[in-house]
N, C-alpha and C positions, 0 to 999 in steps of 0.2 A: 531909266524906267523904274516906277516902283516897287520895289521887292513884294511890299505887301497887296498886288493885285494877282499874285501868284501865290494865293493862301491855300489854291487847292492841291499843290505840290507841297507833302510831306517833309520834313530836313530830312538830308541826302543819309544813306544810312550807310556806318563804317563796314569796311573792308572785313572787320570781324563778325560784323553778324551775317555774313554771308558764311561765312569758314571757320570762325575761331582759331586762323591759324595764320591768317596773311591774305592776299587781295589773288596772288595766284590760284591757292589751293581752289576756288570752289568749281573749276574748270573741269569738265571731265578729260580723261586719258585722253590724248591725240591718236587718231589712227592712222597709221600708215598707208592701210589698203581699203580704209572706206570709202575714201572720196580719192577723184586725181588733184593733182598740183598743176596749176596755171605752171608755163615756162614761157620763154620767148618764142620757142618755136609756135607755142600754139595761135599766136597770134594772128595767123593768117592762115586759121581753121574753114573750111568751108562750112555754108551755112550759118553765116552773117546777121544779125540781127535787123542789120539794113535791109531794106528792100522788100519789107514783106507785105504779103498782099494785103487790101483791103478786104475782110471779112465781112459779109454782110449780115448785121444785126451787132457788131461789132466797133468798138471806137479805138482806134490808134492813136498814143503818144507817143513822143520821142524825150527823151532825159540825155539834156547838154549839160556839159561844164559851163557855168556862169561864167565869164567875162572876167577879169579883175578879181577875184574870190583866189584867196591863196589856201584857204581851209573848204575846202570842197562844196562850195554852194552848185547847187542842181536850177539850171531852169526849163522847166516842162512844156512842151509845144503839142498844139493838136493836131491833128490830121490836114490844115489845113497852113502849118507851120507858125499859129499864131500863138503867142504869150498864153500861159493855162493858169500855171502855178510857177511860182519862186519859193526855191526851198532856204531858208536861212539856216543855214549846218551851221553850228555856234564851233569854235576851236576846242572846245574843252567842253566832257561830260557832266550833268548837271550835279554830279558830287563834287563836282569844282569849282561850280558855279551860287553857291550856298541854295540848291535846292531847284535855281531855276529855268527853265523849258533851255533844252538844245538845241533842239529841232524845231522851227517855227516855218510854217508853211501861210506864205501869202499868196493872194488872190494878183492875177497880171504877171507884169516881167520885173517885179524887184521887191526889193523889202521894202515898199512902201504902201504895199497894199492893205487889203483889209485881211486881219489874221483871219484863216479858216482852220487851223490846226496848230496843236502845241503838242511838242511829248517831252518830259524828263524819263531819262535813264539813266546808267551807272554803265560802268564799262565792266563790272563784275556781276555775275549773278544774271538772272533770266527774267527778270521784272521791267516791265515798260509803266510808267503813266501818261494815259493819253487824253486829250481834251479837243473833242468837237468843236469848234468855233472856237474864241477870243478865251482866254482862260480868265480875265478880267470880266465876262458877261457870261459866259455858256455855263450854264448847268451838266451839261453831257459830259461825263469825265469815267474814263473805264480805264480798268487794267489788261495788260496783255502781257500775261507769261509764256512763257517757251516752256512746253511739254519735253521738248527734247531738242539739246543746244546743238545738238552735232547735225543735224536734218533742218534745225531751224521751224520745227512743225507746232504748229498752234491752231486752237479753235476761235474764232471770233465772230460776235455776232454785232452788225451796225447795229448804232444806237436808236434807242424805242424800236428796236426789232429781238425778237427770239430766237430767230432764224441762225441757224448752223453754220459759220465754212469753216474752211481750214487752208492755212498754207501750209505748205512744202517746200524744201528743196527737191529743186529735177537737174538731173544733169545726166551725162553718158546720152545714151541712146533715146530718150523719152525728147531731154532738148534739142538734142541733133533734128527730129522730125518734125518740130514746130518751127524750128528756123534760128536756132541759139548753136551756142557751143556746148558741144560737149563736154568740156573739160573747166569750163567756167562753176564756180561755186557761189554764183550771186543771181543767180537764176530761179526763180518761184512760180510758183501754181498757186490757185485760189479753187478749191472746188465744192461745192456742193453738198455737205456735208450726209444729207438723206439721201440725194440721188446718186452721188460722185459725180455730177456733171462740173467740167472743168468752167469757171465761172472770169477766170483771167489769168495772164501770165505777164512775165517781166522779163525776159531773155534780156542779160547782160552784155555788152558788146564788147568786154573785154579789151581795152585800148588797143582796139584795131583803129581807128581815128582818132587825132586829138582832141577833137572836141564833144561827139557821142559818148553815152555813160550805159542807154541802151533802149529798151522800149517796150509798153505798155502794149496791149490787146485785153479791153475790157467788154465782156457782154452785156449789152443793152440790158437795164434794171426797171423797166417802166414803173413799178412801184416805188421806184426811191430816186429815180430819176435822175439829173446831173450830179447829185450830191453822190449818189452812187459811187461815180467816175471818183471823184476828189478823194471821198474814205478808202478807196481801195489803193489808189495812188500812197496815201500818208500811210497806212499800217505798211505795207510792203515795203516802200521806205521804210521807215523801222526798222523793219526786219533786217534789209539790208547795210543798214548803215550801222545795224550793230554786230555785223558781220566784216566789215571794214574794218572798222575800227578794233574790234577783237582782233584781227589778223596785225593789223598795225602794231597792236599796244603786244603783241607776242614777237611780233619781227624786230621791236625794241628790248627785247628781255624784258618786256615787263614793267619798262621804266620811262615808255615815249608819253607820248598826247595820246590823242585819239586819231 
């Protein structure tokens, strides 16, 4: 692939201009008692991500492990259990990639689709680069920072839109009642930003099965229509996959992949 059809991806920026001090420093403190800790036992939490109802005015996906994929590809299915999105998770973040997209989201069941999303990130720092459609044709190209890395909480608004949301982290008791774990930290909210009306969620499944990763409840967007469903799918992705792999590249000392 051309390097130079990815001219809307900036070069990847060092470890020091995040910290001036090293690739860990720009982390904030770990907390002990903010959030719980996945363990073994909790894997067989009631309140399942499986099995949840069909809401009306509502779309349900499900997020499997791909097939063959040793560096965590995702492929997304709809309510209907057919082919949605293929996520192409690249093995290494786009600072190791001289600049270019990680995350590539296609249309059907593989990487052979038509790109509908790109992002470059870094595995440091709280900056996303995200690109609507094909980054070789789309104009749509926005930033997504993390207001706060330990909540994961951000404002974003689709593109040619003004319009407000915001994710969150949920977990403890809030995801317990929607049908997630409680003690999962890969769990999101999408709401509303004027009304606080909750606009979608992501309940983690926590490898309770081996092939589930978890699942989508998105609310009908008649203004932005299907493409709704797909942007909310890819930012939250994001989100989460820079939650993965943060946790990874700490459970290596600092010194793994992604």
């Amino acid at each position: 692939m051309n390097q130079d059809q990815y001219a809307w991806a900036a070069p990847p920026p060092s470890y020091h201009d995040f910290t001036g001090t090293g690739a860990g420093a720009s982390r904030p403190p770990a907390s002990r008692t903010e959030h719980p800790v996945d363990t073994k036992e909790d894997f067989q939490d009631a309140g399942s991500a499986a099995g949840l109802p069909q809401l009306p005015g509502y779309s349900t996906y499900t997020v499997e492990f791909a097939k063959g994929s040793f560096h965590m590809d995702y492929l997304i299915k709809d309510d209907a259990d057919k082919p949605f999105l293929y996520v192409d998770n690249k093995a290494f973040p786009s600072t190791f990639r001289g600049g270019r997209p990680d995350v590539i989201v296609h249309e059907g069941g593989d990487n052979t689709g038509p790109i509908v999303f790109a992002s470059r990130s870094n595995i440091i720092g709280n900056c996303h680069e995200l690109c609507f459609g094909d980054p070789a044709i789309s104009s749509r190209f926005t930033e997504l920072k993390l207001k706060n890395w330990v909540s994961l909480t951000t404002t974003w608004s689709p593109p040619d839109s003004e319009k407000k949301y915001k994710f969150e982290r949920m977990y403890g008791k809030e995801a317990e009642a929607l049908g997630g774990r409680k003690t999962s930290l890969l769990s999101l909210k999408l709401t509303d930003v004027e009304n606080g009306e909750i606009m979608a969620t992501y309940l983690n499944d926590g490898f309770q099965t081996w092939r589930k990763a978890g699942t989508y409840q998105i609310k009908h967007n008649p203004a932005i229509g299907d493409e709704w469903d797909k942007w909310v799918i890819c930012v939250c992705g994001v989100l989460t996959e820079k939650e993965r792999r943060s946790r990874r590249w700490r459970s290596h000392g600092g010194g793994g992949g992604p």
